[in-house]
FITI-667446 format. One record per residue: x, y, z of N, C-alpha, C, O in turn; residue in one letter. Coordinates in steps of 0.001 Angstrom, whole numbers, padded with zeros to 6 digits, always signed. Each point is the difference from the previous one (the first is absolute). Layout:
// residues N
XYZXYZXYZXYZA ...
//
This chain:
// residues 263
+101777+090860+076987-000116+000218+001444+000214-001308+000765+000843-000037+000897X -001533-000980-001200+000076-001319+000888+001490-000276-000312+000719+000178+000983X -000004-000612-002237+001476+000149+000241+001071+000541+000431+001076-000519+000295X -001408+001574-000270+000731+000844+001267-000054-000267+001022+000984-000090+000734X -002254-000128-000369-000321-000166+001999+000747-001223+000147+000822-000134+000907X -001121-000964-001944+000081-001196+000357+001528-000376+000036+000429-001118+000285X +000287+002157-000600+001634-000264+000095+000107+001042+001796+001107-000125+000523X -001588+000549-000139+000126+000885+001461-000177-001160+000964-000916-000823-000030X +001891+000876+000858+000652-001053+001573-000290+000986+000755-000459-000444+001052X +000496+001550-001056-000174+001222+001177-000693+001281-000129+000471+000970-000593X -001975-001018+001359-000368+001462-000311+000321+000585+001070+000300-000606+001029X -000336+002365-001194+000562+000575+001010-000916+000882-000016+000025+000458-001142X -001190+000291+002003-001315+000431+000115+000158+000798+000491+000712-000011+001004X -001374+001255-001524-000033+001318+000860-001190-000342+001003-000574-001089-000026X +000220+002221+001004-001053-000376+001151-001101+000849-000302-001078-000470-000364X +001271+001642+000487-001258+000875-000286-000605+000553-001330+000412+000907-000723X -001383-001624+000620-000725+000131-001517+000263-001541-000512-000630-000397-000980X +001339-000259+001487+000485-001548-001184-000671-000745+001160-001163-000309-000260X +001558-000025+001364-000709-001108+000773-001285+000516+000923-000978-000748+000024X +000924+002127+000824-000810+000358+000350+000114+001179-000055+001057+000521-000358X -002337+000304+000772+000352+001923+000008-000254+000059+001350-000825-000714+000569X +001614+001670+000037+000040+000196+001731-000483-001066+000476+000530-000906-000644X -001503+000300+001693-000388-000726+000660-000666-001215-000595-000024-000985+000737X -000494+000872-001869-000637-000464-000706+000941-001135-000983+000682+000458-000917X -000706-001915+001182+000547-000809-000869-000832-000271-001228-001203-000243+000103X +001859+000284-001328-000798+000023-001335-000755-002054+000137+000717-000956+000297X -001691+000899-000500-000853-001525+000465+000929-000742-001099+000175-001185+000284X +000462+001611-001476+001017-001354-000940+001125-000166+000268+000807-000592-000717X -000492+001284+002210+001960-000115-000066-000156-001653+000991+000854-000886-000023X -001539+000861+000440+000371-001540+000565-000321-000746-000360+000016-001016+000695X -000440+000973-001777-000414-001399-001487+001758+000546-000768+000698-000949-000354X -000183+002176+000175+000898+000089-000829+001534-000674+000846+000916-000590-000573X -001014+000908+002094+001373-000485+000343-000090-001579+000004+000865-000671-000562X -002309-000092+001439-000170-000871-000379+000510-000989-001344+000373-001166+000137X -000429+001741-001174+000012-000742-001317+001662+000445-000554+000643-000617-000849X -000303+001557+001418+001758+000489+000075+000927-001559+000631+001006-000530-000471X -001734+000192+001530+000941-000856+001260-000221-001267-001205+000897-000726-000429X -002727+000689-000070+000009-001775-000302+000703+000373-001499+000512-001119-000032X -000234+001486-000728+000944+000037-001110+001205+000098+000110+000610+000270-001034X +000177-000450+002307+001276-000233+000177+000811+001317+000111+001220-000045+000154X -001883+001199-000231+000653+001416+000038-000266+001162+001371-000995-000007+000725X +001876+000724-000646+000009+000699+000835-000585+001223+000392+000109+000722-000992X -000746-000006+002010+000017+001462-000441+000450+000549+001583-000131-000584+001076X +000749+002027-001399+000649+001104+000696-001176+000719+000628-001147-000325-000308X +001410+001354+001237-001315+001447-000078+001540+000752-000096+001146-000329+000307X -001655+001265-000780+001113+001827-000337-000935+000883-000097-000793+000033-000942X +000796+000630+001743-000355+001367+000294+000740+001074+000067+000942-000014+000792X -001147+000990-001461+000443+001788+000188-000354+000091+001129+000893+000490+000691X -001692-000702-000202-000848+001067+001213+001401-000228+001538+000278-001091+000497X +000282+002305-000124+000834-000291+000755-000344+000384+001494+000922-000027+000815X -002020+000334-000461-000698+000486+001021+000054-000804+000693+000300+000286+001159X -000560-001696-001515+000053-001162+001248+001286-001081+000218+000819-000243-000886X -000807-000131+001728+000981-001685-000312-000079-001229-000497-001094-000564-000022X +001971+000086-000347-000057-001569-000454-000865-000756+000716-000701-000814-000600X +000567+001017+002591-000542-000470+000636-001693+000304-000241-000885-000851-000077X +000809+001651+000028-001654+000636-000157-000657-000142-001732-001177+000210-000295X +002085-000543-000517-000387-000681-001044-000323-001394+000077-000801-000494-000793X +001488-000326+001887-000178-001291-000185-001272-000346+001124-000825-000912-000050X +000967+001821+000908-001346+000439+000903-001788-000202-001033-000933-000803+000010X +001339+002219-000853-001468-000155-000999-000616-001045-000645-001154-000386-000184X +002884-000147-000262-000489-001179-000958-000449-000769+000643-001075-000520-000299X +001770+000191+001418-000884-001227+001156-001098-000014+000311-000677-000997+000251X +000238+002526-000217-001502+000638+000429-001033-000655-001153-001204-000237+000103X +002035+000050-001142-000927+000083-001165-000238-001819-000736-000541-000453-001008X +001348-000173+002280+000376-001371-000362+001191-000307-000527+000334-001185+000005X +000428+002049-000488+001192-000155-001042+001636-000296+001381+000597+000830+000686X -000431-002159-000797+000969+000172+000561+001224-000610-001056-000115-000850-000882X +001270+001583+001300+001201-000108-000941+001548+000124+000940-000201+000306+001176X +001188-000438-001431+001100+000058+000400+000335+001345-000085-000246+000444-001122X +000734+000401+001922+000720+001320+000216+001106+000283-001086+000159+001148-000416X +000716-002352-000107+000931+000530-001639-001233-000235-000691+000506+000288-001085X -001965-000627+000709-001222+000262-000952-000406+001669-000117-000325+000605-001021X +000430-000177+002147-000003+001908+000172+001048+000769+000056+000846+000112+000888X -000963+000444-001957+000918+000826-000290-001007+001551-000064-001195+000277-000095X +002849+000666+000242-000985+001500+000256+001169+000600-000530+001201-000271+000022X -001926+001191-000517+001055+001333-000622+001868+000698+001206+001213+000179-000116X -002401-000075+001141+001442+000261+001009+000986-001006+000447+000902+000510+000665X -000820-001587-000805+000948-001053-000511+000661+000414-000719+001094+000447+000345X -001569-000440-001808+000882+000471-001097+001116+001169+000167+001124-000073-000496X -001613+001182+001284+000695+001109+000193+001249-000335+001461+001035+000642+000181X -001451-001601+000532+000405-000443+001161+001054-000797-000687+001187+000232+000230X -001531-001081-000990+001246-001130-000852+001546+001369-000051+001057+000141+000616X -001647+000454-001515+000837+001144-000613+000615+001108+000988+001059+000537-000326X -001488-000298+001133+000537+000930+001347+001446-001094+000238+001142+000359-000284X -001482-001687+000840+000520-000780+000734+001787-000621-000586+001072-000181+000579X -001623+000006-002173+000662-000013-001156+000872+001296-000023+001215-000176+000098X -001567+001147-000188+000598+001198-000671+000559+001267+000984+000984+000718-000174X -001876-000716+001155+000164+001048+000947+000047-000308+001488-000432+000750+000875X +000944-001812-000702+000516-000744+001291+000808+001171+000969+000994+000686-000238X -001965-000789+001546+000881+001359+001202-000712+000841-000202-000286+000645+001009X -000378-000181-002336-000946+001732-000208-000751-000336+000868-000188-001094+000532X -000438+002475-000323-001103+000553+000794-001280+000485-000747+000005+000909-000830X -001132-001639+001231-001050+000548-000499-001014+000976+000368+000006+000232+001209X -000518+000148-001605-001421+001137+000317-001557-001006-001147-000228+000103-001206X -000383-000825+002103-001096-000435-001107-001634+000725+000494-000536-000113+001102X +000159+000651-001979-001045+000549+000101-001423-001213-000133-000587-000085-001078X +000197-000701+002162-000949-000870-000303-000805-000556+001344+000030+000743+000982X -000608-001759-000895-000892-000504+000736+000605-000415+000889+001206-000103-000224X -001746-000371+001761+001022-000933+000571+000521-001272-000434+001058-000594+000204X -002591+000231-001168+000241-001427-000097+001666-000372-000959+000920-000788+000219X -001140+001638-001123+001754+000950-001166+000673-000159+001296+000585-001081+000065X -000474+001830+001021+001590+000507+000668+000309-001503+000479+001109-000510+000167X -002652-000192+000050+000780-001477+000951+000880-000802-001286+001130-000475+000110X -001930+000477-001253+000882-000307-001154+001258-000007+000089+000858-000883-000019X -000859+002246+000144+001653+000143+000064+001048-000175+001077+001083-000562-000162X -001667+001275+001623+000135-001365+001050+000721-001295+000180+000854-000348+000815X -001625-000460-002121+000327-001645+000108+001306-000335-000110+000756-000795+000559X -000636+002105-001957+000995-000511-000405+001449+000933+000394+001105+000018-000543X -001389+000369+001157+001270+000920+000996+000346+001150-001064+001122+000221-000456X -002142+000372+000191+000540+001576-000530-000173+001009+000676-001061+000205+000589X +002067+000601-000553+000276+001047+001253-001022+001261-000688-000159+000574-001077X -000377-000573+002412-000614+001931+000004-000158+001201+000182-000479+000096+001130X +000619+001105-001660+000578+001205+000321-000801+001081-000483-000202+000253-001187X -000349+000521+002411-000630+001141-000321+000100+001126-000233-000907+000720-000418X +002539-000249+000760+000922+001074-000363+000784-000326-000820-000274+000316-001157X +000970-000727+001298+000725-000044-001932+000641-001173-000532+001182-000342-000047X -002607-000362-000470+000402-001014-000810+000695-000394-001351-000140+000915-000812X +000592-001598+000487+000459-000607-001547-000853+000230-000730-000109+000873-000862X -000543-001658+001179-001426-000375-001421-001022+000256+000735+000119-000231+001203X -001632+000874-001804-001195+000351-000100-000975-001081-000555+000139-000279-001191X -001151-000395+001930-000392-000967-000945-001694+000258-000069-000002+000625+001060X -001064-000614-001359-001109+000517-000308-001116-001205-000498-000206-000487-001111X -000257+000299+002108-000999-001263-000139-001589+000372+000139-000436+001094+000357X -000496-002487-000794-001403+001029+000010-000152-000323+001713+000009-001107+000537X -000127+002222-000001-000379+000558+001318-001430+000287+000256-000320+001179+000155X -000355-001872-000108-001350+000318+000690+000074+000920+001521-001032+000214+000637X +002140+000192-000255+000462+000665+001004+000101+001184-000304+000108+000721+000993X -000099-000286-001789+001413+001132-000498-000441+001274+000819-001184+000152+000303X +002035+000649+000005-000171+001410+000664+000857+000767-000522+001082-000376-000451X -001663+001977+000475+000682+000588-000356+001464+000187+000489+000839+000604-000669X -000516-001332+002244+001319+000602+000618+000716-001107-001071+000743+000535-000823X -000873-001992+000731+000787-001014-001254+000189+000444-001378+000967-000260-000716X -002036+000988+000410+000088+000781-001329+001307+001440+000074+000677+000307-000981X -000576+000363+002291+001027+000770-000525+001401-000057+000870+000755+000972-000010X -000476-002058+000694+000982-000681-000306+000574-000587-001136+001118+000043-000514X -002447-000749+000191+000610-000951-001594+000722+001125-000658+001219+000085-000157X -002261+000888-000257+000576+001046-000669+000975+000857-000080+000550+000549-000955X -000370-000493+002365+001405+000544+000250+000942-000713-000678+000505+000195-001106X -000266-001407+002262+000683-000882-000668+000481-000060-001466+001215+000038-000195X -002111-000135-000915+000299+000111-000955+000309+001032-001129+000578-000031-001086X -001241+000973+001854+000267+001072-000584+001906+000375+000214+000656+000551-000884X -000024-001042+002346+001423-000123-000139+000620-001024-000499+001057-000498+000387X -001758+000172-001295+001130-001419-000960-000322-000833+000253-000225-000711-000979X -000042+000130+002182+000126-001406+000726-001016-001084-001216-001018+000359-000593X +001636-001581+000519-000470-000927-001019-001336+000255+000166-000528+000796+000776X +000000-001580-001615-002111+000288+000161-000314-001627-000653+000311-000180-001178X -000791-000724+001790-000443-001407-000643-001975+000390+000219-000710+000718+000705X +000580-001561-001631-001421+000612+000496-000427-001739+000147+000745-000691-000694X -001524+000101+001266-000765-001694-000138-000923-000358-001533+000249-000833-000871X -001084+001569+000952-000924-000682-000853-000610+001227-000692-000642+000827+000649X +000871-000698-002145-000476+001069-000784-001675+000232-000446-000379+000475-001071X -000417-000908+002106-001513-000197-000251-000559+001226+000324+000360+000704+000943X -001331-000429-001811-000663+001235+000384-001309+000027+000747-000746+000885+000419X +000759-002190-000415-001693-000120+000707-000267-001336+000271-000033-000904-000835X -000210+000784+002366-000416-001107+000115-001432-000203+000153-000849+000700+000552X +000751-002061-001301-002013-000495-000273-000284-000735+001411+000634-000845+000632X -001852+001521-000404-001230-000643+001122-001235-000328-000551-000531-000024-001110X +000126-000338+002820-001928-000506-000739-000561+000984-000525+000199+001192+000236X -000874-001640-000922-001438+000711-000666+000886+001028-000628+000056+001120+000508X +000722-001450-001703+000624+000667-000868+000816+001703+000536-000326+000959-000700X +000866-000806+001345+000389+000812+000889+001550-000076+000031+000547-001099-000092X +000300+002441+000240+001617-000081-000176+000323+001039+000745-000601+001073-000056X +001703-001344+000911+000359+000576+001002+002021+000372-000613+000562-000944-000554X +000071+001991+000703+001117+000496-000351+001237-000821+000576+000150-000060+001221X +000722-000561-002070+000866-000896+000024+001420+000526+000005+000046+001219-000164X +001050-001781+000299+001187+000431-000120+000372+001469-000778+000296+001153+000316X -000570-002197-001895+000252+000843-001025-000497+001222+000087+000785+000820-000476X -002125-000183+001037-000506+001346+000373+000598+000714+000914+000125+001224-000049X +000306-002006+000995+000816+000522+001505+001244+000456-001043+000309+001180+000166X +000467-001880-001209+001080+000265-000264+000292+001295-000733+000984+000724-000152X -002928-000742-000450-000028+001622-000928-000046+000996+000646+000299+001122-000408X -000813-001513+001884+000245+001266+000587+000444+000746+000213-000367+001174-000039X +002019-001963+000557+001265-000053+000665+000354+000938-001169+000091+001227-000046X +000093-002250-000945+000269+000646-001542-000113+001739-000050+000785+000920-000227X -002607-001086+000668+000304+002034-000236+000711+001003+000573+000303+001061-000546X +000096-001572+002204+000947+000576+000284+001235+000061+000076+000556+001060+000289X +000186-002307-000560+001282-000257-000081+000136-000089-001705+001224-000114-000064X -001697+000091-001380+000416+000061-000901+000712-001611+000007+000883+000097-000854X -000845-001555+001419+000918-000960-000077-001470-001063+000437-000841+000275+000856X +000878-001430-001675-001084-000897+000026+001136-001036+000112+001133+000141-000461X -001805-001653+001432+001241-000589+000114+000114-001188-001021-000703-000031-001010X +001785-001122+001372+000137-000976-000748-000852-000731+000489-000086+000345+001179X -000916-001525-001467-001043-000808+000419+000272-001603-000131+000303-000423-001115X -000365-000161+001819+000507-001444+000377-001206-000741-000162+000368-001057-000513X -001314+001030+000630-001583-000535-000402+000095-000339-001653+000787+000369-000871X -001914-001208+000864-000509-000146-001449-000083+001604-000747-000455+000838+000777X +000707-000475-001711+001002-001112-001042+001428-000092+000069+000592-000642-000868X -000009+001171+001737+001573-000013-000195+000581-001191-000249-000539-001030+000403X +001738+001003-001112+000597-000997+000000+000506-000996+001088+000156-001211-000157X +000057+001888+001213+000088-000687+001079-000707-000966+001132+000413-000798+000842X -001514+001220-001207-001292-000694+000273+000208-001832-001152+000022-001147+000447X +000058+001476-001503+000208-000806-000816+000656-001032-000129-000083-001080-000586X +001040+001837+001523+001309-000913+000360+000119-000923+000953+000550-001078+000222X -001664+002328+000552+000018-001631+001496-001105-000727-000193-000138-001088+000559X -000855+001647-001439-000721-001171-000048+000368-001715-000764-000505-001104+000207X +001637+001585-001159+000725-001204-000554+001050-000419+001010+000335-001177-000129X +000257+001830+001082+000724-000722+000741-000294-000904+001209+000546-001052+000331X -002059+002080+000533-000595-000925+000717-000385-001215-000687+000365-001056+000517X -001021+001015-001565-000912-000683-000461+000826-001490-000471-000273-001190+000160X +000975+001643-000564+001089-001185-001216+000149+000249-000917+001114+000049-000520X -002522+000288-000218-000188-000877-001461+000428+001180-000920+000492+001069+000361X -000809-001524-001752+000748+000828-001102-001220+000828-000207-001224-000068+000114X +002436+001110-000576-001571+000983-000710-001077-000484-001036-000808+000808-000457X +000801-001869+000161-001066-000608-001277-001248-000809+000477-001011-000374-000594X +001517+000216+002085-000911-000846+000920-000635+000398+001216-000634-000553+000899X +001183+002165-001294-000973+000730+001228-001362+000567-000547-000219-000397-001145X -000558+001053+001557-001110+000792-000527-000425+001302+001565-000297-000216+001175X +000463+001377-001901-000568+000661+000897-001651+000309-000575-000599+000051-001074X +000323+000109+002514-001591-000006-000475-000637+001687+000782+000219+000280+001178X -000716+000308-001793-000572+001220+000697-000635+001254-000434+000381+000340-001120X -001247+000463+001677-001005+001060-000549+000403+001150-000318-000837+000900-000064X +002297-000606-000235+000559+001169+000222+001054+000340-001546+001187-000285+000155X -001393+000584-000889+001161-000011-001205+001542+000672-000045+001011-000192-000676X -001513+001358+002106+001335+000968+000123+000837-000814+001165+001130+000355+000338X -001802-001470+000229+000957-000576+000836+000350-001537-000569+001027-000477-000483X -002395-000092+000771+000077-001455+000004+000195-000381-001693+000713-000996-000129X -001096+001458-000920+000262-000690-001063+001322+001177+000174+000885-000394+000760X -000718+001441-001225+001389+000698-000119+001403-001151+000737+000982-000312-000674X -001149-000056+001802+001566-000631+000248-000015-000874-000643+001101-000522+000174X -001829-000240-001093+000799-001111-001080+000752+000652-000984+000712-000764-000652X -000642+002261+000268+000332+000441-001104+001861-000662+000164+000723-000269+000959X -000549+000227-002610+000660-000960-000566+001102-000989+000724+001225-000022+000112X -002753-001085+000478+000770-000936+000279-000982-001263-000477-000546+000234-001078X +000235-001446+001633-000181-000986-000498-001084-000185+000771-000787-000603-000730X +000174+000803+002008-000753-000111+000537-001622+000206-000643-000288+000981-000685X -000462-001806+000943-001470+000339-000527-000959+001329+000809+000161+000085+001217X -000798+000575-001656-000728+001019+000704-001735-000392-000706-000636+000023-001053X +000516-000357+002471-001764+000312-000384-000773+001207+000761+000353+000280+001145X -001214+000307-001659-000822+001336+000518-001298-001083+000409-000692-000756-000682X +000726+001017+001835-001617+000074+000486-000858+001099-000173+000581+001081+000086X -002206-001014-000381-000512+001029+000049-001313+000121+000573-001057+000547-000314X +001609-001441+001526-000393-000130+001296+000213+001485+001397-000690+000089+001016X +001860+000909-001441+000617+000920+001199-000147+001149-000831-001091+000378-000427X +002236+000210+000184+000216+001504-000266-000339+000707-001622-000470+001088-000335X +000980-002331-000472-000095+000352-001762-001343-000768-000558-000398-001165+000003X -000182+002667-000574-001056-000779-000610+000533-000258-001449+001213+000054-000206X -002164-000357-000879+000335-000632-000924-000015+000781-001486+000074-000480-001131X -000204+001944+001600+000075+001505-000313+001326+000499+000168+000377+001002-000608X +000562-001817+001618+001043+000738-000075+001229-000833-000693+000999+000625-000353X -001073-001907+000179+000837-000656-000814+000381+000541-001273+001223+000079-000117X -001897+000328-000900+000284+000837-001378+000916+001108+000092+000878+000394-000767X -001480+000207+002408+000452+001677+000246+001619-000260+000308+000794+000940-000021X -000518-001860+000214+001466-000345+000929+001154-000572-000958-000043-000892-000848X +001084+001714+001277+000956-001105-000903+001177-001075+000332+001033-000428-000516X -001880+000235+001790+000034-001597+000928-001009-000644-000356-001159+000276+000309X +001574-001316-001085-000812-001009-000362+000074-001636+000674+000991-000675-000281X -001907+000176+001034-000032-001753+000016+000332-000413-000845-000181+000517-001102X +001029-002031+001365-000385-001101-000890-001194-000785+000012-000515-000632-000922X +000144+000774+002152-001391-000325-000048-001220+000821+000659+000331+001050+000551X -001604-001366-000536-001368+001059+000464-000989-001111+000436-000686-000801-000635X +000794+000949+001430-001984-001165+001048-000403+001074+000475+000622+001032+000251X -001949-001356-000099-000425+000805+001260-000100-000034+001175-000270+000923+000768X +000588-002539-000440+000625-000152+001680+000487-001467-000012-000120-000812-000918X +000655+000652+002047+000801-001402-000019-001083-001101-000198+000235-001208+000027X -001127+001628-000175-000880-001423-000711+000696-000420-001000+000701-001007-000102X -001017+002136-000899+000416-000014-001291+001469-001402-000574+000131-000740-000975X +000754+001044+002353+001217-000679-000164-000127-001735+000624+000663-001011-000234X -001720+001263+001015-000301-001233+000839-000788-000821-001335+000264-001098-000491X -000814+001613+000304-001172-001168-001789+001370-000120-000614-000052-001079-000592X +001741+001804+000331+000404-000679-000763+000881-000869+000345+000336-000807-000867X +000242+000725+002118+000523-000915+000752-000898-001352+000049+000624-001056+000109X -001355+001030-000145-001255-001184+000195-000335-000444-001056-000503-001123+000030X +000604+001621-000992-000340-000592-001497+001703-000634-000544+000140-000526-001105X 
//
């Protein structure tokens, strides 16, 4: 374990369950970024959660003392935003999500359409209504592409508590249209991709760090990148055996990684 870490230049941290749960900052993440900066290495935030903005992420962290540079936050709807911009330049979208999502997209000049768009895109919406739900559905139910953001089924709050995430919104959709979409969030490969391209570095010198096995350890699958499970958020230590997503590594919270940076 300490040889592994001790070859990592860059961690890249999930938010909910790894550094804090909803409102609540975990009391070892600012001994852990702390001891990140004085060892000469870097760390990212990446989040699934697509409900909010880059701006209102860097908002919390500030709230919480944590201040960082805006390329340090990264978010799932980026990833899908990279790839629109890349691939489907001129389409028209329909995104099913928050405002804080539509300003997202906004920024970056993607067009919007409530009658008949290109692509369908499906984000976690703390909004959602039924009139967005059967549009979407329409929509897709006539062909039109389907991207979905972030394949999570549940997002973690205080006092151990989970509220319905993308990935559930997407099963919904699912029962009536028979078509679940492609997902741009952890774990896709694409996620993967920008995190090595924002970032720089090689896959041998990154480390993702996070509480989740179907997202956050899953996008290292076969590449070079390190995956550590916290079991600090969503996976207890009951479900590691059950899964056949496995860590390279297991702490139970970024302490764990901070004693080996320091030693």
């Amino acid at each position: 374990m300490k040889e592994k870490i001790n070859n990592i230049k860059c961690f890249i941290l999930d938010m909910d369950g790894t550094i804090y749960l909803g409102k609540d900052l975990f009391d070892f993440t600012p001994e852990f970024l702390k001891t990140v900066k004085k060892t000469n290495r870097e760390y990212y935030f990446f989040t699934n959660n697509s409900s909010k903005s880059q701006e209102s992420y860097i908002n919390k962290l500030k709230n919480m003392n944590i201040i960082i540079e805006p390329k340090q936050m990264m978010i799932s709807s980026h990833v899908i935003i990279k790839h629109l911009k890349e691939n489907y330049k001129g389409k028209t979208v329909y995104v099913v999500g928050t405002k804080s999502l539509l300003d997202e997209f906004r920024k970056s000049n993607i067009n919007f359409e409530d009658e008949n768009p290109d692509i369908v895109i499906i984000g976690f919406d703390t909004s959602l209504t039924y009139e967005k739900l059967e549009k979407a559905c329409n929509f897709i139910r006539n062909g039109k592409i389907y991207f979905g953001i972030n394949p999570d089924l549940n997002c973690p709050m205080e006092r151990n508590t989970l509220i319905p995430d993308c990935g559930s919104m997407a099963r919904l959709i699912e029962s009536s249209t028979n078509r679940l979409p492609e997902f741009f969030g952890k774990p896709s490969h694409y996620t993967l991709e920008y995190i090595i391209e924002k970032t720089g570095y090689k896959e041998n010198e990154i480390a993702i760090v996070g509480d989740r096995l179907y997202t956050d350890i899953a996008v290292t699958k076969d590449s070079d990148v390190l995956s550590i499970l916290v079991l600090s958020g969503e996976t207890q230590k009951s479900d590691i055996g059950k899964s056949s997503i496995q860590p390279d590594i297991v702490v139970n919270s970024l302490a764990d990684i901070t004693k080996v940076l320091q030693s």
